[in-house]
C-alpha positions as CSV (number, residue, x, y, z in Angstrom):
1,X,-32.5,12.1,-4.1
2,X,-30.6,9.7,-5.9
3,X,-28.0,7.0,-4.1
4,X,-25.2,8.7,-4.9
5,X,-26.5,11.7,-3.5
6,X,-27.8,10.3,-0.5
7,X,-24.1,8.8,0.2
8,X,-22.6,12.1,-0.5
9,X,-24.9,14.1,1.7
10,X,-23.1,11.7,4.6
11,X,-19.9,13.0,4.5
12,X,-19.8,15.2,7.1
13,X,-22.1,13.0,9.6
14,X,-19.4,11.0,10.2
15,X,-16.4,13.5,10.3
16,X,-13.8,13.1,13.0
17,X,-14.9,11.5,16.5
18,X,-15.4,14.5,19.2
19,X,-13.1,14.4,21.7
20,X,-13.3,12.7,25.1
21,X,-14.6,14.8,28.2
22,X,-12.0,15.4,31.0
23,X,-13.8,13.0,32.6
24,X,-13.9,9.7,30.3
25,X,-10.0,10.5,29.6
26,X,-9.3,10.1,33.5
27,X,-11.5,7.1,33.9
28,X,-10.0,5.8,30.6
29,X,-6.3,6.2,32.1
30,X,-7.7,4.3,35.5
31,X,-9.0,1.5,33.5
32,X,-5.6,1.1,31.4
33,X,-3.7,1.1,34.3
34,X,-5.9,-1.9,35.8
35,X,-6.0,-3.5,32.4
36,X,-2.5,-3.3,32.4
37,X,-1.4,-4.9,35.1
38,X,-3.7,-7.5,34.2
39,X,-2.2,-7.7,30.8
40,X,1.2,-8.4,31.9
41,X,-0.2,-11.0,34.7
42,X,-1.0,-13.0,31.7
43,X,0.7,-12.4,29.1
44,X,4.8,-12.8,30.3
45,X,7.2,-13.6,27.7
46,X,6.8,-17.0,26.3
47,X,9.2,-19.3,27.6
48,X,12.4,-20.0,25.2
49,X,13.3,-23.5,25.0
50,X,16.8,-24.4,26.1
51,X,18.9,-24.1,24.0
52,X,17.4,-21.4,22.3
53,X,17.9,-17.1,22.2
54,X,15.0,-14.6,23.0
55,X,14.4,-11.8,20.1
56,X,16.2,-8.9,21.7
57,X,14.1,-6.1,22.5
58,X,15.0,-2.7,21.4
59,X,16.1,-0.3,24.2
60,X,13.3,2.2,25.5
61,X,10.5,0.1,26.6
62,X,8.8,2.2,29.0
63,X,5.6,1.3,31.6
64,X,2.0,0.9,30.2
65,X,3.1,2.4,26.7
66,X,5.7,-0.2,25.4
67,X,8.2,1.8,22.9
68,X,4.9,3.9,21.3
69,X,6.2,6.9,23.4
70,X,10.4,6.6,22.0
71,X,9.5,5.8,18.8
72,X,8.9,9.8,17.9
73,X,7.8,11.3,14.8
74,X,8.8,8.9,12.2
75,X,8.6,5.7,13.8
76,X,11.1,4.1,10.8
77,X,13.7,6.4,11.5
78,X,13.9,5.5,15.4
79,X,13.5,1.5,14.2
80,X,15.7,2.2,12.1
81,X,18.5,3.3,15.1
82,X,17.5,0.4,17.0
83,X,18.1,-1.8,14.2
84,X,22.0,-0.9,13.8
85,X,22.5,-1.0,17.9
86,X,20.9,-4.7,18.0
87,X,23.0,-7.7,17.5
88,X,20.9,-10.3,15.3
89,X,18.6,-10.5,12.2
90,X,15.4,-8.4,13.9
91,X,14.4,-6.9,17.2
92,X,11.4,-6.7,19.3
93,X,9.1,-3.6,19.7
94,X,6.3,-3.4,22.5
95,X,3.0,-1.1,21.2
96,X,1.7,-1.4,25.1
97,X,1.4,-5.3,25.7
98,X,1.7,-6.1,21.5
99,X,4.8,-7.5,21.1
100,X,5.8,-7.0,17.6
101,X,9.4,-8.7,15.7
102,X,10.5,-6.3,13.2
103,X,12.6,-7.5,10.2
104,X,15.2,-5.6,7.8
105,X,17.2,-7.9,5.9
106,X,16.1,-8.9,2.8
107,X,17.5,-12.0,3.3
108,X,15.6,-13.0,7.0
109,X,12.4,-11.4,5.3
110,X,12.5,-14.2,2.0
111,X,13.5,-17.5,5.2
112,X,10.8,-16.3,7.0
113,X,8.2,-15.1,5.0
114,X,8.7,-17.5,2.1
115,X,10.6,-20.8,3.2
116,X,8.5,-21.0,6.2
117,X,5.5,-19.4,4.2
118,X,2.9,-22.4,5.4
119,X,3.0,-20.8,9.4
120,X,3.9,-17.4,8.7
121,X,1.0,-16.4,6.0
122,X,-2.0,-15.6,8.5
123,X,-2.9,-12.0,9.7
124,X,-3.4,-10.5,13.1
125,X,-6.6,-9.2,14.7
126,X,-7.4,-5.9,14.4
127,X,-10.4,-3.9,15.6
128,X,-11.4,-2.3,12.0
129,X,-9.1,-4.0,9.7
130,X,-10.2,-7.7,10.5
131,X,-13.7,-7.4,12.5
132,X,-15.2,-4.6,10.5
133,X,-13.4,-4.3,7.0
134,X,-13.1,-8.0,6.1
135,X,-16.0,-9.0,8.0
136,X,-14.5,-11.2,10.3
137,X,-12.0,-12.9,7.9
138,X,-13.1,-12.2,4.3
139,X,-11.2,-11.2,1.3
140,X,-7.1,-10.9,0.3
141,X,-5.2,-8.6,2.0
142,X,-6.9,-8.8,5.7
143,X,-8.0,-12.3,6.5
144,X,-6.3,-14.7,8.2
145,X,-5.0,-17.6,6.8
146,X,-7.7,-20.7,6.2
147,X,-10.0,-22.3,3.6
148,X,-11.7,-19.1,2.8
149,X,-8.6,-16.9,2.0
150,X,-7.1,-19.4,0.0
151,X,-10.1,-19.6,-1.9
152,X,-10.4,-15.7,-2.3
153,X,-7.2,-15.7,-2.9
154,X,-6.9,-18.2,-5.2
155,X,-9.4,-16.4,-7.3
156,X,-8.0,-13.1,-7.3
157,X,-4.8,-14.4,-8.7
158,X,-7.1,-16.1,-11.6
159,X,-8.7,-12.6,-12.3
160,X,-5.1,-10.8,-11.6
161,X,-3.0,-13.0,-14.2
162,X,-1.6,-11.1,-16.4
163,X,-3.3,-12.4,-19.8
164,X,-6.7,-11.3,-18.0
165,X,-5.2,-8.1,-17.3
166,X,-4.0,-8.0,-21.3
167,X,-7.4,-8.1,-21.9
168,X,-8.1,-4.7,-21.0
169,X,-4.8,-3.0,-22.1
170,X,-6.5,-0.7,-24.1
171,X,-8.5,0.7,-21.2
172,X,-5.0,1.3,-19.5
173,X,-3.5,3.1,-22.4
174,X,-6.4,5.1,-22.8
175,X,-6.5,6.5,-18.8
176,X,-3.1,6.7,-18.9
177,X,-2.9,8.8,-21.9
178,X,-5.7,11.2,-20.9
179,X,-4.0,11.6,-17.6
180,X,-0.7,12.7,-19.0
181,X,-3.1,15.3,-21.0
182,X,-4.8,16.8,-17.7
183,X,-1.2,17.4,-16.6
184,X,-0.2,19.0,-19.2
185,X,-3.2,20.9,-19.9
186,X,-3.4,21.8,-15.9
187,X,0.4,23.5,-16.3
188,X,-0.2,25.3,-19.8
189,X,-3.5,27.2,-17.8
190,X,-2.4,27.1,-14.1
191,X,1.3,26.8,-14.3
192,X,1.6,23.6,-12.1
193,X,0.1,21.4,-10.5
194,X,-0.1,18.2,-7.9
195,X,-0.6,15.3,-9.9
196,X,-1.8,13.0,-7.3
197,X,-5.7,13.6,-7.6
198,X,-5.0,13.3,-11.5
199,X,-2.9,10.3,-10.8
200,X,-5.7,8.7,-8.3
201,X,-8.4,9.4,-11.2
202,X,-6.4,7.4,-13.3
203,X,-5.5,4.6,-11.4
204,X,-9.2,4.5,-10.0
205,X,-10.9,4.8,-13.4
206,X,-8.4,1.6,-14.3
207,X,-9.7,-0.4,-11.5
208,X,-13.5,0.5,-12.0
209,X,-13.0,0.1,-16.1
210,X,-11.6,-3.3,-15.5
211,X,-13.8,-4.3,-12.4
212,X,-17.3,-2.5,-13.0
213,X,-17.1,-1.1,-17.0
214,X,-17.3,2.0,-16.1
215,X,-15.0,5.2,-15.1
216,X,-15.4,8.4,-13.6
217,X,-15.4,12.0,-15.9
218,X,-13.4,14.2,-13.2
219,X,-12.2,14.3,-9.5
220,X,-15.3,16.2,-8.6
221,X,-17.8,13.1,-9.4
222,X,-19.5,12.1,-6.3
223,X,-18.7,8.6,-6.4
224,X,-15.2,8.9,-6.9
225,X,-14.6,11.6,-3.9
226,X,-16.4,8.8,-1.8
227,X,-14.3,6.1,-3.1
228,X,-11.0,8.2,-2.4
229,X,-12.5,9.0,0.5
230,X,-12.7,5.1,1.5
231,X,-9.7,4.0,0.6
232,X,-7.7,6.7,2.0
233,X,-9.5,6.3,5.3
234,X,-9.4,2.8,5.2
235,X,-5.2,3.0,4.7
236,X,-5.2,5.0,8.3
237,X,-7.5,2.5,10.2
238,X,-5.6,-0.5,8.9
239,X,-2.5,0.7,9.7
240,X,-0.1,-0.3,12.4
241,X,-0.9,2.1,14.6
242,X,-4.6,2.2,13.8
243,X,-5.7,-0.2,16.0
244,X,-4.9,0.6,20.4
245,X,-7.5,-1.7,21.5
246,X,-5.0,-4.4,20.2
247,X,-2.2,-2.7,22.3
248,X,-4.1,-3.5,25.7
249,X,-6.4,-6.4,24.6
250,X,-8.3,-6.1,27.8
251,X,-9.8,-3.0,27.1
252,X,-11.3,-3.8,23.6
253,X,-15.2,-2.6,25.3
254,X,-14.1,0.6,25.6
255,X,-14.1,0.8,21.7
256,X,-17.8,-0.3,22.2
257,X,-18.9,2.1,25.3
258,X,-17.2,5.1,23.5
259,X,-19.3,4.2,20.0
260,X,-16.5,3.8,18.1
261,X,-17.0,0.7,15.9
262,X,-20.6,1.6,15.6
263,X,-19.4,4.4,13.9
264,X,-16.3,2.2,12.2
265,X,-19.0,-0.2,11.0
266,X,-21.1,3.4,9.9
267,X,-18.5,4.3,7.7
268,X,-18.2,0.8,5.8
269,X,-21.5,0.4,4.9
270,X,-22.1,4.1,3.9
271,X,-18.7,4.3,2.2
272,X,-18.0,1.0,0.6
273,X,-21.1,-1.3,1.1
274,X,-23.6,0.7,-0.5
275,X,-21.7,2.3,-3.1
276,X,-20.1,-1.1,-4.4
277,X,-23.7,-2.3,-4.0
278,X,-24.7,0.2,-7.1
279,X,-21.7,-0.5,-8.9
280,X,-22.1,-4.0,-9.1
281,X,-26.1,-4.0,-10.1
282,X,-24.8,-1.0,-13.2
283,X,-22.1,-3.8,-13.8
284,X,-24.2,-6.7,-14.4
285,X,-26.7,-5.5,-16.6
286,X,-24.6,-3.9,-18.7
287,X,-23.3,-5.5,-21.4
288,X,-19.5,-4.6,-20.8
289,X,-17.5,-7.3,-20.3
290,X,-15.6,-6.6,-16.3
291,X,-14.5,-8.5,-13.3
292,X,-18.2,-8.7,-12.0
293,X,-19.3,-10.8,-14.0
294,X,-16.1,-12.9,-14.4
295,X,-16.2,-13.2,-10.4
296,X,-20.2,-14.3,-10.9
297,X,-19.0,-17.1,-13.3
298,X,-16.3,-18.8,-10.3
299,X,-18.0,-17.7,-7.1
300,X,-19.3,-21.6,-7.0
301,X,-16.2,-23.0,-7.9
302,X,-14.2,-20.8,-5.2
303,X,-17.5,-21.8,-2.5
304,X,-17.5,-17.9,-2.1
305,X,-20.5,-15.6,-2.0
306,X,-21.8,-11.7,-2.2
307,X,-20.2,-10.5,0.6
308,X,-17.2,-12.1,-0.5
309,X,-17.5,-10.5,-3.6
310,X,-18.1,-7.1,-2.4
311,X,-14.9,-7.7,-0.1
312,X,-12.4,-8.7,-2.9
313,X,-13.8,-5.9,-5.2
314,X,-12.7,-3.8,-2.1
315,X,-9.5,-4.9,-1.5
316,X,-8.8,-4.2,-5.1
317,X,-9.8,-0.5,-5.3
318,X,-7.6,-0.2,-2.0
319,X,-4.9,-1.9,-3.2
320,X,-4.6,-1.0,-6.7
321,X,-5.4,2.6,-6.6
322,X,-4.0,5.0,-4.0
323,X,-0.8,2.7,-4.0
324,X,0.0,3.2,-7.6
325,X,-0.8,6.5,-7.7
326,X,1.1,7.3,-4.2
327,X,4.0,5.3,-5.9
328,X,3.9,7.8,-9.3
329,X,4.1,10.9,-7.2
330,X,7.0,9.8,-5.5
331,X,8.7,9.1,-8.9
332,X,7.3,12.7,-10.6
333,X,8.5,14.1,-7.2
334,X,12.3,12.4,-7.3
335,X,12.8,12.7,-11.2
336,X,12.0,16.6,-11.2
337,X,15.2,16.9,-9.9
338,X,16.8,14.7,-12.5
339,X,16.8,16.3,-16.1
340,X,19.1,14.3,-17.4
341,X,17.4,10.7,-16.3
342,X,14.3,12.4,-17.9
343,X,16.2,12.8,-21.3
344,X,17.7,9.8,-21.0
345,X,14.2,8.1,-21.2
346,X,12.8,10.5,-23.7
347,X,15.3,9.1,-26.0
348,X,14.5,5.7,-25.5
349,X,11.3,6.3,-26.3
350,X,11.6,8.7,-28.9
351,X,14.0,6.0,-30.3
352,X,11.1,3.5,-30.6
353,X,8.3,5.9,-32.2
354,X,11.0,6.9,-34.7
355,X,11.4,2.9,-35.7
356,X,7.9,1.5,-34.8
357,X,6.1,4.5,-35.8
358,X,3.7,4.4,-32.7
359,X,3.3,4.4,-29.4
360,X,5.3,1.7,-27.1
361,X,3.0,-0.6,-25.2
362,X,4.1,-2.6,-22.5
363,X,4.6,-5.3,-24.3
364,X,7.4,-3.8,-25.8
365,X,9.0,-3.1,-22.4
366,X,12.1,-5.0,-23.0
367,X,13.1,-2.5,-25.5
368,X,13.2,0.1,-22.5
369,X,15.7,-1.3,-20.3
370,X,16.4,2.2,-19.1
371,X,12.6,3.5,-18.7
372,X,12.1,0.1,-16.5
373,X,15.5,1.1,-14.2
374,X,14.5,4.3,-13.5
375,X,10.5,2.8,-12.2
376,X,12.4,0.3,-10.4
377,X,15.1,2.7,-8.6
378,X,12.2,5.5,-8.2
379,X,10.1,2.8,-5.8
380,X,13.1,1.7,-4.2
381,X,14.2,5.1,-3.5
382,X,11.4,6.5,-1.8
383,X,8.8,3.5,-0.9
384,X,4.8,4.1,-0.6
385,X,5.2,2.3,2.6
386,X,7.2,1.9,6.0
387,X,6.4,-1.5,6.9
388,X,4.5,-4.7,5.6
389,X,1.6,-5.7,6.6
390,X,2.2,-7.8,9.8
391,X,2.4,-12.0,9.5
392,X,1.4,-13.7,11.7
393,X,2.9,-17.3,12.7
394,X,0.5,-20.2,13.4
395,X,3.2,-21.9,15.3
396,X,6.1,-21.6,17.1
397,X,9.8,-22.3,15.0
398,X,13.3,-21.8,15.2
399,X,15.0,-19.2,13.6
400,X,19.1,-19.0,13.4
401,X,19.1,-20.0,16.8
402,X,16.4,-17.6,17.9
403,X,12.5,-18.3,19.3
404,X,9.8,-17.2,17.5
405,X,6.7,-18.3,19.3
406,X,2.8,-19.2,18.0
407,X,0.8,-15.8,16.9
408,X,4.0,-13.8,16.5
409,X,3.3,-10.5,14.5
410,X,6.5,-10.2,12.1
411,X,6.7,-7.3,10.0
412,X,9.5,-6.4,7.4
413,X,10.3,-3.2,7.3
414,X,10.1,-1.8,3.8
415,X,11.9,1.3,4.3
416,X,15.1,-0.1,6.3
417,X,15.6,-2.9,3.3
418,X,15.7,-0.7,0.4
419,X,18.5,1.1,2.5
420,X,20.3,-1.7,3.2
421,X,24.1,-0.9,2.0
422,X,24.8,-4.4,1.7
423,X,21.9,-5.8,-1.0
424,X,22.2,-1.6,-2.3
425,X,25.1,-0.4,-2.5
426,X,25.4,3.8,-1.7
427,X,22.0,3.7,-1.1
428,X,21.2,7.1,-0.3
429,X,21.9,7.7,-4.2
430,X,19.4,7.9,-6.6
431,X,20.9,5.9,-9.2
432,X,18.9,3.5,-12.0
433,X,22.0,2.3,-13.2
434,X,22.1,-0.3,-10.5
435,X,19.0,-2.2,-12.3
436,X,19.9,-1.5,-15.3
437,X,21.3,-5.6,-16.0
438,X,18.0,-6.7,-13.8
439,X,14.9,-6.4,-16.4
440,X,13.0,-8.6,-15.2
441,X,9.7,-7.7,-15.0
442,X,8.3,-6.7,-11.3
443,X,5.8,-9.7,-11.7
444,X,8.7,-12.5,-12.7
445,X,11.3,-10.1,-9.8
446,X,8.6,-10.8,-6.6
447,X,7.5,-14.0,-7.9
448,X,11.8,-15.5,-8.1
449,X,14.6,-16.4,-5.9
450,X,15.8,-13.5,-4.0
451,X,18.7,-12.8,-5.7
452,X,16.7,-11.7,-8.3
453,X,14.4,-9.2,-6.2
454,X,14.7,-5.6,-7.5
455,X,12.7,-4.3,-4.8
456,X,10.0,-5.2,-1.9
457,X,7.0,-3.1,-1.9
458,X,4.8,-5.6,-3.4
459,X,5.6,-8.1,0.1
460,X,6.8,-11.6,0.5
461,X,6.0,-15.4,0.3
462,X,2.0,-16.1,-0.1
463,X,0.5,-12.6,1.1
464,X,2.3,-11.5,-2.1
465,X,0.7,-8.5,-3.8
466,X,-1.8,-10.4,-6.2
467,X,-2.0,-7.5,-8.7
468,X,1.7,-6.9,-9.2
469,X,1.3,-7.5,-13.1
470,X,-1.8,-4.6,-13.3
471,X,0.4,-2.1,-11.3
472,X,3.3,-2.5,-13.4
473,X,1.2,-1.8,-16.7
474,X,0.1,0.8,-14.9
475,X,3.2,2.3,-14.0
476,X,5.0,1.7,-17.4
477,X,2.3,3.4,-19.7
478,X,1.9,6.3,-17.0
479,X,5.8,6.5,-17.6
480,X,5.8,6.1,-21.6
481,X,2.8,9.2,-22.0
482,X,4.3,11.8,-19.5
483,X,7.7,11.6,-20.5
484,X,6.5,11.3,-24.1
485,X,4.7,14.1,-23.8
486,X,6.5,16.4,-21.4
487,X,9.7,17.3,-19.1
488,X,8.9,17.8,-15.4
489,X,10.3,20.9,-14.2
490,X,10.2,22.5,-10.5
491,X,8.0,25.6,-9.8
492,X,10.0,29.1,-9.3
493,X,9.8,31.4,-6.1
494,X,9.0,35.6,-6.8
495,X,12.7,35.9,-6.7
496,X,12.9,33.0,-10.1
497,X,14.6,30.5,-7.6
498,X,13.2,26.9,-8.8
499,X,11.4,25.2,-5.9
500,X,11.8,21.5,-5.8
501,X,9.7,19.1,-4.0
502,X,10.4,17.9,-0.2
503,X,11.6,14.3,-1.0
504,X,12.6,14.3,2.9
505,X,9.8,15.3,4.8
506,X,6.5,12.5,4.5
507,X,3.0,12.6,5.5
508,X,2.2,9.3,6.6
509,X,-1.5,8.0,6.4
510,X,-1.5,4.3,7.9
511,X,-0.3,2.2,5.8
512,X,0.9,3.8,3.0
513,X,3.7,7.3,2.7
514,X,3.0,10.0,0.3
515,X,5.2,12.7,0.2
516,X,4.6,16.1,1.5
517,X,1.8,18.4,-1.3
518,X,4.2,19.8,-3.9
519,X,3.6,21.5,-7.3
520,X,5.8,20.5,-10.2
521,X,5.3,21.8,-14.1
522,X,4.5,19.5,-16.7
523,X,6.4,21.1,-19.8
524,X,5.2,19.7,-23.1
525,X,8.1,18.9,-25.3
526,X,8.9,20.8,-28.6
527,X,9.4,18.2,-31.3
């Protein structure tokens, strides 16, 4: 048996946990209630400084639990409430003793996050997340802030800029095209389809082609599945909510009694160590030229090593795949319901083939002001996720009069912002016309003065989204083949009724929000 195999043949060992006996829960509740009490005897509210205001809480709190119990079935929408009933520029959740300051103004997000960038960068502990997934502190997107994520950082950016990712804009067009074909070719025979396993194939096979040299043939290849498998997994652990032993800090050994991160740190080596391991040995002695090798050429310079590697090569796969493709959905899902926006951007392009007599590359994305408007509106409209991921402060500051103290988890909340009348104006409506003078690229948007922010799924200041520039490639040639190609039309009921996708309803995983499994048609075009 193979390596692959071997991984696959794993799957099920490590399916969900089994549940407590009657038992462990009582003892459990015992324990919390103790740990609780101890909690609170040392952990009061820090002491505001005269002169200084206290973040207001939001109303709810309740014994033992914080607000996790009020917060209901989509948390955003009850932060959301709080938000308009609080007087100020954030509030203050409890997640049992966590305390947690939740931002929605744009505005707060950019003085915080960015001006005061230099104690607001670092990350907070987290039982899978920082201990198990980073390895204590290794990588981008999870480490705290020091010597060794500046210098992972640092590098990623290198590898991320976008003349490297120029480099392999043939590999892009090429996924991109085929995936626009599967779509097609998956109406013409089935009549519809969900694109988002086509769409995670794609953006997958980018990140592997660019990082390893090499792609997957099909959703059913074995390393693929356990890649999705991975990163989708890895989304829910990381999230917000992933992580109770954080909640009551005291009881962090009952994660190690009950087995838990034994079986946490079982699913990272069996599901990302030893399948990056193979990867990597394929990608260095072949003679393709990927990120491997370019990482092999500046681990010295960076003072990083192979687990460092391994780490970064992670954080891009979970970054830079499910996101994207989450993020396409969501547009496929909104613009179904939006012929004429569709036409709109068939013309454009149709337009540029007529003149060029080819295909548009991105490149030659300021000729599509209106393609670019409609990307931009469609990720503000519906975002991939609720919130950040949390900052942490590594001192205490003032804020507009307020008192934020030392390890403060701050966390902007994506979903508020983007509906934020006064930076979008009406914005319940899905409109591309308001971006429509703003064509700035994504990259040069999140990298600029917040005036000139089109929208903030891509995060703030230095924990910045370091592959911003492959996403929007991504996104634009995914966009210039499909709509190229095809119209997106809704499904029809036995009584002919079309039957549009639920851009309401969400099934949240973690960290990021996809919406709810639809089936849309991809009609191809009659020229």
């Amino acid at each position: 048996m193979d390596q692959t195999s071997q991984i696959v043949s794993y799957l099920p060992k490590i399916d969900r946990e089994k549940l407590p006996t009657i038992a462990r829960i009582t003892t459990a509740v015992l324990v919390v209630l103790y740990a609780y009490k101890k909690t609170i005897a040392t952990s009061q509210e820090d002491e505001v400084p005269k002169g200084l205001k206290s973040v207001p809480v939001a109303p709810g709190r309740q014994f033992l639990f914080g607000h996790l119990l009020t917060l209901g079935k989509r948390p955003i929408l009850q932060l959301q409430k709080w938000h308009e009933t609080i007087d100020g520029p954030f509030l203050k959740v409890y997640f049992g003793a966590r305390q947690i300051i939740m931002i929605n103004d744009p505005e707060v997000a950019h003085e915080i996050f960015v001006q005061r960038g230099a104690f607001t960068s670092s990350r907070a502990a987290h039982t899978y997340a920082h201990n198990i997934y980073s390895t204590g502190g290794r990588g981008v997107a999870i480490a705290k802030a020091g010597k060794k994520w500046k210098n992972s950082r640092s590098l990623t950016l290198d590898i991320l800029a976008p003349k490297v990712v120029n480099e392999f804009d043939d590999v892009i067009i090429e996924e991109t095209r085929m995936a626009a074909d599967i779509l097609i070719r998956a109406t013409v025979t089935q009549g519809s389809i969900n694109p988002l396993k086509t769409l995670q194939l794609a953006t997958m096979n980018i990140i592997t082609l660019t990082a390893f040299g090499e792609r997957f043939p099909s959703t059913d290849d074995p390393m693929f599945r356990i890649l999705v498998d991975f990163v989708e997994r890895t989304l829910i652990y990381s999230g917000v909510m992933g992580d109770t032993g954080a909640f009551f800090p005291k009881l962090g050994w009952i994660d190690v009694i009950s087995g838990r991160r034994r079986k946490l740190r079982a699913f990272v080596r069996e599901f990302r160590d030893k399948p990056l391991a193979i990867l990597i040995e394929r990608a260095r002695k072949s003679k393709t030229n990927c990120l491997v090798k370019t990482i092999d050429e500046m681990k010295e310079k960076y003072e990083l090593d192979e687990s460092d590697l391994t780490i970064i090569l992670s954080d891009l796969i979970a970054a830079g795949s499910d996101t994207t493709a989450v993020s396409l959905t969501w547009a496929f899902a909104i613009l179904v319901r939006y012929p004429e926006t569709q036409k709109k951007m068939q013309q454009e392009i149709d337009a540029f083939v007529a003149k060029e007599c080819r295909m548009p590359r991105y490149q030659d994305r300021d000729q599509f002001s209106y393609t670019v408007s409609v990307q931009k509106e469609c990720m503000r409209y519906r975002t991939t996720t609720n919130f950040g991921i949390p900052h942490v402060s590594t001192e205490a500051f003032e804020y507009r009069g307020y008192y934020i103290p030392n390890d403060s988890s701050i966390i902007s909340s994506m979903y508020s912002m983007h509906r934020n009348p006064a930076v979008f104006p009406d914005p319940d409506k899905f409109d591309p016309e308001r971006f429509i003078s703003n064509t700035k690229s994504m990259y040069a948007a999140a990298n600029g003065p917040l005036e000139n922010r089109d929208h903030f799924n891509f995060g703030w200041g230095r924990r910045l989204c370091p592959g911003i520039h492959l996403a929007e490639v991504e996104l634009f040639n995914v966009f210039i083949f499909v709509f190229a190609k095809c119209t997106i039309e809704p499904t029809f009921d036995a009584q002919g009724n079309p039957e549009y996708p639920n851009i309401e309803d969400v099934k949240v995983g973690g960290a990021v929000v996809t919406p709810v499994e639809y089936k849309v048609r991809f009609v191809p075009r009659a020229f």
